[in-house]
C-alpha positions as CSV (number, residue, x, y, z in Angstrom):
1,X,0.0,0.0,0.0
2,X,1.2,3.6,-0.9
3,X,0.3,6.3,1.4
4,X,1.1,10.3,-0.2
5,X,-0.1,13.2,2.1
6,X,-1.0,16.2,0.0
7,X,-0.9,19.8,0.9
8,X,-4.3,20.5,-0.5
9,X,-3.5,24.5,-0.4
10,X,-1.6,23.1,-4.0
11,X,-5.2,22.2,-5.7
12,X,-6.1,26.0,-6.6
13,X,-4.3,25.5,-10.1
14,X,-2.6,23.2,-13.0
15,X,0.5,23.6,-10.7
16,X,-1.2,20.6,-9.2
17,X,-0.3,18.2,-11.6
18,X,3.6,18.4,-11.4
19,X,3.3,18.7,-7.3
20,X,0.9,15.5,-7.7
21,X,3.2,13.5,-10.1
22,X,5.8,14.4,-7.4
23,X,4.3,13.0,-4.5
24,X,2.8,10.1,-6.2
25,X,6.6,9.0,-7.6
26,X,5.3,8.6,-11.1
27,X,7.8,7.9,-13.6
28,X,7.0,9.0,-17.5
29,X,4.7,11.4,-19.0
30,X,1.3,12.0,-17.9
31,X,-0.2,15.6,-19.2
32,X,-0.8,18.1,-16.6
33,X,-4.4,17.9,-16.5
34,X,-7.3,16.2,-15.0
35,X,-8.0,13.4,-17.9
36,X,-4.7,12.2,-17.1
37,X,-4.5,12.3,-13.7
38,X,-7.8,10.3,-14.4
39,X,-6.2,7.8,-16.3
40,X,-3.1,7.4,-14.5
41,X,-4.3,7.1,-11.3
42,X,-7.0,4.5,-13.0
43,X,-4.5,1.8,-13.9
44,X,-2.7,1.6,-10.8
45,X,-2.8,-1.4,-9.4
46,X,-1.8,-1.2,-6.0
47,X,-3.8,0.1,-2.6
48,X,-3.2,3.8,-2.9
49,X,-4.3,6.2,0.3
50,X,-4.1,9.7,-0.3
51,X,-4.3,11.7,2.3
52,X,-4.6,15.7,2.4
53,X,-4.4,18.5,5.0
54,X,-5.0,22.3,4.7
55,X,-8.0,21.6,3.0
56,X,-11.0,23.7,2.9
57,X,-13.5,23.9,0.7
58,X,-13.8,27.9,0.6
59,X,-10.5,28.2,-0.6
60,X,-9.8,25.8,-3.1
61,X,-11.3,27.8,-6.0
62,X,-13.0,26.6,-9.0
63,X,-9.9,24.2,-10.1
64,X,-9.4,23.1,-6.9
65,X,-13.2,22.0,-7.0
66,X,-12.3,20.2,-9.9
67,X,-9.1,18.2,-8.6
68,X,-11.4,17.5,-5.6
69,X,-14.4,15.8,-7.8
70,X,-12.2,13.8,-10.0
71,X,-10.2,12.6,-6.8
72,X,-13.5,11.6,-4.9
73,X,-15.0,10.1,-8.7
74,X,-11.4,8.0,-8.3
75,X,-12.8,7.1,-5.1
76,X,-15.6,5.9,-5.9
77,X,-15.0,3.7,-8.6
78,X,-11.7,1.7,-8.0
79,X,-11.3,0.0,-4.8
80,X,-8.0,0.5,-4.3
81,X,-8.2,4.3,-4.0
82,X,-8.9,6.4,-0.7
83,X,-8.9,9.4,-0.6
84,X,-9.1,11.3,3.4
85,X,-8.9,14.9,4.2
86,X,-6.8,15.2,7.9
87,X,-5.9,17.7,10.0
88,X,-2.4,18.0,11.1
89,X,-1.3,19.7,14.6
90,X,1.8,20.9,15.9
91,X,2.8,20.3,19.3
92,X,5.1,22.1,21.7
């Protein structure tokens, strides 16, 4: 099982896509848009749990919306995908 936390103040553009690739350790070419994260995330094969923090619906912005939906859609048709928002505290 892969487990990637995600700063979700990333989703608010296409800048996305690199930071996702990134994090995710894909190798190759995928475009930098949501088809393709689509379709790569699709064919993986093995348990994936992504988890993200700083996330808030208010702020995400209309593309961030969009990453969001096609992350949950991901969700909700492959079994091996889980995707959990957290929130992550500091102590002194």
């Amino acid at each position: 099982m892969r487990t990637v936390l995600i700063d979700a103040n990333r989703m608010k553009d296409r800048d996305f896509h690199k930071y996702f690739k990134i994090k995710l350790n894909l190798k190759g070419y995928h475009g930098n848009n949501l088809d393709a994260m689509y379709d790569v995330l699709s064919t993986l094969r093995e348990d994936l749990r992504i988890y993200a923090y700083n996330f808030d619906h208010d702020t995400l912005g209309d593309y961030g919306e969009s990453i969001w939906r096609t992350l949950m859609e991901l969700q909700m048709q492959k079994d091996n995908i889980s995707l959990r928002t957290v929130k992550i505290c500091r102590r002194y």
